[in-house]
C-alpha positions in Angstrom: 93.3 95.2 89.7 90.9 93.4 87.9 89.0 95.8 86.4 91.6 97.4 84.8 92.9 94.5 83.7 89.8 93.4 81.9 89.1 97.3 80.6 92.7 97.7 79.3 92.9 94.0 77.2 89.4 93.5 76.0 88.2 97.1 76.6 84.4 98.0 78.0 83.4 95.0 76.0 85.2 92.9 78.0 82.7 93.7 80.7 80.0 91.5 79.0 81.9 88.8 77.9 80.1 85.3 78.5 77.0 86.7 79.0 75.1 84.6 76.3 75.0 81.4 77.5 73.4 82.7 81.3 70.9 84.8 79.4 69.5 82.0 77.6 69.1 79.7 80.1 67.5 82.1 82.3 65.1 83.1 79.4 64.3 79.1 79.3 63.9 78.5 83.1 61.8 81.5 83.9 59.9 80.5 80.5 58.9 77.0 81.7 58.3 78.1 85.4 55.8 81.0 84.3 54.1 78.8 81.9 53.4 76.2 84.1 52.6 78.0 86.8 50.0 79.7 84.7 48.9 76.3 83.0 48.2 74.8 86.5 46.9 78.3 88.0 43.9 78.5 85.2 43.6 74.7 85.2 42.1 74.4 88.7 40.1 77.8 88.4 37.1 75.6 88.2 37.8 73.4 90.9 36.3 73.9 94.1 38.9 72.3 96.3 41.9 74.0 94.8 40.1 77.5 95.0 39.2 76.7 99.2 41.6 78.8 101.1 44.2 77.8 103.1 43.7 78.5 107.0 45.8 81.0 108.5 47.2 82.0 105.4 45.2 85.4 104.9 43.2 83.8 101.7 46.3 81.9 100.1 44.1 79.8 97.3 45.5 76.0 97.4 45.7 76.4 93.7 48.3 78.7 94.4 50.9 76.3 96.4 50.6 74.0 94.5 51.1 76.0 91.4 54.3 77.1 92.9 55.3 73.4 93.6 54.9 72.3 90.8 56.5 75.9 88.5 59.5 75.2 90.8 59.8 71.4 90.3 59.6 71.7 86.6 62.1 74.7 86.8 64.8 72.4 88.9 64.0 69.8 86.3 65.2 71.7 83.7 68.0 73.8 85.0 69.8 71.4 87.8 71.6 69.3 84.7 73.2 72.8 83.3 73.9 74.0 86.4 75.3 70.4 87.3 77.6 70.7 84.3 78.6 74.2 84.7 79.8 73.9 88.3 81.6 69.9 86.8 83.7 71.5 84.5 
């Protein structure tokens, strides 16, 4: 099969071939997402309306959604292209 295809031409290294690349990009993603998340978290600790809680959410802070909106929109932002290109070619 497969795997002992891979193990017997490139040996257990073989294994982690092409792992770079993924590694990176996730280190850059996550990076940016956390970061922001964090910038826009501690930017509206202050702020009385984004520290209300949201109803029926069990004392979701609105500081938190839209935290996580924005983390995730800046995350798409940067990955979508590379993950457009990867899946192109």
């Amino acid at each position: 099969g497969i795997i002992k295809n891979i193990y017997s031409t490139k040996g257990p290294v073989g294994f982690y071939s092409g792992w770079i690349p993924p590694f990176t990009g996730s280190l850059i993603f996550r990076s940016a997402q956390f970061a922001t998340f964090e910038a826009a978290f501690t930017k509206w600790e202050h702020t009385p309306i984004m520290r209300s809680n949201l109803p029926m959410t069990g004392g979701l802070e609105l500081r938190v959604l839209a935290g996580g909106l924005l983390s995730g929109t800046v995350r798409s932002l940067i990955e979508c292209p590379f993950e457009y290109a990867k899946v192109k070619k």
